[in-house]
LUMLONU-941411 format. One record per residue: residue in three letters; y, z, x of N, C-alpha, C, CB in turn. Coordinates in steps of 0.2 Angstrom, whole numbers, plus 5000, padded with zeros to 4 digits. Glycine has a CB too. Example, Ala and Ser with C-alpha at 12.3 -4.5 7.8 and 13.67 -1.06 7.14 Angstrom:
# LUMLONU-941411
ala497250395066497850395062498450395066497850455057
ser498950355064499550365068500050395064499750295070
END
This chain:
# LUMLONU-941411
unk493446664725493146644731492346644730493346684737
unk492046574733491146594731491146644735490446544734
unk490346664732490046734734489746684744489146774725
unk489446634743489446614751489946614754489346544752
unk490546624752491146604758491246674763492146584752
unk491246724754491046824756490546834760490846874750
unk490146814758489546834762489446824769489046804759
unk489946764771490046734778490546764781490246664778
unk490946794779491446804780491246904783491846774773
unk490946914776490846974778490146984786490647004770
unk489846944786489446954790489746904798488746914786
unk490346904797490746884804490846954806491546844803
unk491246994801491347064802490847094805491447084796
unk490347094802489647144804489547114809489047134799
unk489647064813489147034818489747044824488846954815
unk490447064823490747114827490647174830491147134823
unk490547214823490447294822489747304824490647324815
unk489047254825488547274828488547294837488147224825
unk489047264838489047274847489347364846489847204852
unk489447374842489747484843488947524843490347534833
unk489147564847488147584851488047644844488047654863
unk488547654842488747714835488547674829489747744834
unk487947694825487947644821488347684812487247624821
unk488547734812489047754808489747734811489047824807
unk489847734816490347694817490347634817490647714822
unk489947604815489947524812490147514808489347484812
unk489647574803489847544795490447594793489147554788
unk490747634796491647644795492047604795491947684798
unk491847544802492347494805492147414802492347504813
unk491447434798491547364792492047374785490547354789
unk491547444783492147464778492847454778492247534777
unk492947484783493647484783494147424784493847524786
unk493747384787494147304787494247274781493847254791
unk493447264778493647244772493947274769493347234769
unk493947364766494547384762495247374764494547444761
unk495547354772496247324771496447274771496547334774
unk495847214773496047124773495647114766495647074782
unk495347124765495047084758495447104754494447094755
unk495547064746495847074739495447094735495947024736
unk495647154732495047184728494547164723495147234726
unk494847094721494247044717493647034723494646954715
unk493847014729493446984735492947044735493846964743
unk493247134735492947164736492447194730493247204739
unk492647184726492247184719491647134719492747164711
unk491847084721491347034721490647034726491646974722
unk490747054732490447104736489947134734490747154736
unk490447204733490047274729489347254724490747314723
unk489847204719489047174715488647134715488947164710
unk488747094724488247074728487747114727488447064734
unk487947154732487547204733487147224731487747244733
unk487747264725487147304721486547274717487547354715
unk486747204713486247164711485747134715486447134709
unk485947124721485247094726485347024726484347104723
unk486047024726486246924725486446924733487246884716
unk486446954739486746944743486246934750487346984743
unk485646904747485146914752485146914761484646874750
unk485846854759485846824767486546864770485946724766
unk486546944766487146964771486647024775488047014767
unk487047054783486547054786486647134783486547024795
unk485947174785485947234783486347284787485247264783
unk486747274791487047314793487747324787487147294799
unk487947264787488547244782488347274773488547144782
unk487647244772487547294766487647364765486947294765
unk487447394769487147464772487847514770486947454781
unk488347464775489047484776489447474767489547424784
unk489247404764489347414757489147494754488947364753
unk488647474753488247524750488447614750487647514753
unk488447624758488847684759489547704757488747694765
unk490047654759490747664756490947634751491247634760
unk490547634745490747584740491247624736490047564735
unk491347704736491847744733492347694735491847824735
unk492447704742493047664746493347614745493047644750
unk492647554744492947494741493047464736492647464742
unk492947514729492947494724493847484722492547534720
unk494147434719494647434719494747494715494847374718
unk495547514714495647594709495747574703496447634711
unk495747524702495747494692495047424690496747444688
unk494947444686494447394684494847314683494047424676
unk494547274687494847194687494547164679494347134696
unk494947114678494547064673494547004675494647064667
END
């Protein structure tokens, strides 16, 4: 999947979970959607959005919630 389609995709998410007045409860209930609807390629691809700075146009809340759960989201075996 492009990294645009994720990025869209993930920022649908985020733009959900910004209406919660809790903003750790935003980024638990971003995390954790994508760790059970995404494929962990989708979520690897993500993660090194992120971390490389290739995802400028996801919004910061959605980063943020990367960034913090990324234990979480990393799949449990290295993809190739």
């Amino acid at each position: 999947m492009h990294l645009e389609n994720l990025v869209s995709m993930a920022n649908q998410i985020g733009t959900f979970f910004s209406a919660y007045p809790d903003r750790q409860e935003a980024l638990d209930g971003i995390a954790t959607n994508i760790h059970k609807f995404w494929e962990p390629r989708m979520r690897l691809r993500l993660i090194e959005a992120v971390t490389t700075g290739q995802a400028p146009e996801l919004m910061p809340l959605v980063s943020d919630a990367v960034q913090t759960h990324q234990a979480k989201l990393r799949p449990l075996a290295s993809l190739s």
